[in-house]
Residue, then its C-alpha position, 0 to 999 in steps of 0.5 A: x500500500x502506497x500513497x501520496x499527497x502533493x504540497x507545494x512550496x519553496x520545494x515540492x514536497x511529497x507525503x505518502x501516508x501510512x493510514x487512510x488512503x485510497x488506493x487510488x491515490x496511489x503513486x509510484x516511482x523515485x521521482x513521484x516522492x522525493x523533493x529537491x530544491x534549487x540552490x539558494x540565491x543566499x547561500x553564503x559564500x562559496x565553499x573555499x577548498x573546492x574548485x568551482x564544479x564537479x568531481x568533488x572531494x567528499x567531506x564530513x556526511x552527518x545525519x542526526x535523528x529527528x526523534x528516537x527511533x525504533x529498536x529495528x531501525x538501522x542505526x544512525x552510523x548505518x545509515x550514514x555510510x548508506x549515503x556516504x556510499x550512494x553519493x559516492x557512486x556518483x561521478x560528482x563525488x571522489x573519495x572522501x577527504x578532510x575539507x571536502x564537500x560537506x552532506x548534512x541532514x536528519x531522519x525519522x524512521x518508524x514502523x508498526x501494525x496498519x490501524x485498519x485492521x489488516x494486519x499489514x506492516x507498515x514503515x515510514x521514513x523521513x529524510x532530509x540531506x543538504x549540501x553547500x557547494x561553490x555552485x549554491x546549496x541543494x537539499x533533498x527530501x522524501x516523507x515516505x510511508x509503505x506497506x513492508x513485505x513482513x506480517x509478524x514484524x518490522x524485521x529485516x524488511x524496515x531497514x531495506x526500506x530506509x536503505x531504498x529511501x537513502x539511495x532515492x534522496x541522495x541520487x535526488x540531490x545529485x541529479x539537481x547538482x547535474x543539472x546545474x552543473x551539465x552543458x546543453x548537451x548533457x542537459x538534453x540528455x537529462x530530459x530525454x533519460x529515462x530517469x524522472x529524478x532528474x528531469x525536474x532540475x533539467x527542466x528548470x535549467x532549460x527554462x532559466x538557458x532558454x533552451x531551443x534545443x530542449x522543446x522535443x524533449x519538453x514536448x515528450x514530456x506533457x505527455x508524462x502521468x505526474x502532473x507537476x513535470x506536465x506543469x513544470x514542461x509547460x513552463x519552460x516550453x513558453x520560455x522557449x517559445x516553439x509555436x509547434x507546442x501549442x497543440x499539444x499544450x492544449x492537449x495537456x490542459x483538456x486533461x486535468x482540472x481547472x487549477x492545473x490547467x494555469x501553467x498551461x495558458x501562460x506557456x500558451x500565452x507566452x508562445x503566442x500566434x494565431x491557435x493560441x489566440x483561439x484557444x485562449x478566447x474561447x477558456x475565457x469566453x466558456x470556462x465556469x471558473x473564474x480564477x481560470x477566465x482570469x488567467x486566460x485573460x491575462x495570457x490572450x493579453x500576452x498572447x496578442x502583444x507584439x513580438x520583438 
């Protein structure tokens, strides 16, 4: 049993609930619950003993507990060297060495009985880890609760599950220093991998680069089944500007409710051209809702607005 709830804020947070839950809410997949968060515009200085951009040496990895945790748990030392180990196969980071990179963060592990009576065994996790690089701070982050394979106890199925957990946020925080830190090329190839931990970084990337060359992979992507890469494509595809997403921009917003439809109207604004005319007047002219009609006002205001 798995299920998520999606908030938004600085970073995109997901909670996967332990109790509760519909089964169709269910998601699944590394990208549908860990968070990561750009590197922050007051980061503080630059880290002196590092060069400007990967490999880096890894330093000190200190990961504090945000309560006690249960007798199953694997210890705080163990999970330590998990994402020691886990940052360390990645090719941003060599070996370990006094003055390197510094990884910081705290967890809370928990497990028992489902309270509905089903006798499963449940285990939650939270992790949160942060690193501050000369290119900004990053931090990950996963809330996740999961039915263990376990009936009679938590077992050795608890600490396999804060293992998967360790392995997802870490490969989380490296896939945002990837993308800050890849050329086009490299950039391009985040967003066509098979591998949503990294699209989100790439995307933003692609949208800060004005990226051209990114609107195949972006236009991919609206096809995608979470709503916040559809969003977050939809963004950046109206930065880039390609008159050739207007179709299926259109497409992704006749597929959800009105509120996810928003990031969809200003890409379709911000592209501009005779079909984005067309579809803008007529949600404003025959949508019931009227934070929507707004935002359709707004994005026909751009739409019909001269092009330099």
């Amino acid at each position: 049993m798995r299920c998520a709830r999606q908030s938004v804020g600085l970073a995109l947070v997901l909670t996967l609930a332990l109790a509760g839950c519909e089964c169709g809410a269910m998601k699944t997949g590394g990208a549908d619950r860990v968070a990561t968060q750009p590197r922050s515009k007051d980061a503080g200085p630059p880290v002196a003993a590092q060069k400007s951009g990967p490999p880096y040496d890894l330093g000190a990895v200190t990961i504090v507990w945000a309560e006690p945790p249960p007798l199953e748990a694997p210890t705080r030392e163990i999970i330590t060297q998990w994402a020691e180990t886990a940052l360390l196969e990645h090719p941003e980071f060599t070996a370990k060495k006094a003055g390197g990179i510094e990884v910081s963060g705290k967890t809370r592990v928990a497990g028992g009985e489902a309270r509905d009576g089903s006798g499963q065994v449940l285990g939650s996790v939270f992790l949160e880890l942060a690193m501050t690089t000369p290119m900004g701070t990053y931090t990950s982050s996963a809330f996740i609760g999961e039915a263990l394979p376990g009936k009679a106890g938590l077992g050795d199925e608890l600490p396999a599950f804060v293992h998967t957990i360790v392995d997802e946020v870490v490969h989380a925080l490296v896939m945002e220093l990837r993308a800050e830190a890849a050329e086009d090329e490299a950039l391009l190839g985040m967003l066509s991998a098979d591998d949503a931990a990294g699209w989100r970084p790439a995307i933003a990337h692609a949208r800060s680069r004005k990226l051209k060359a990114a609107a195949p992979a972006l236009l991919k992507l609206l096809g995608n089944d979470d709503r916040e890469v559809v969003n977050l494509a939809a963004g950046a595809l109206g930065v880039v500007g390609d008159k050739k997403a207007i179709p299926p921009l259109i497409d992704a917003g006749s597929r959800v409710e009105p509120v996810d439809r928003l990031p969809v109207l200003y890409a379709v604004g911000e592209i501009g051209g005779p079909e984005a005319i067309i579809y803008l007047e007529t949600v404003e002219k025959n949508s019931a809702d009227p934070i929507l009609r707004n935002a359709a006002r707004n994005a026909l205001e751009r739409a019909r607005a001269p092009r330099p």
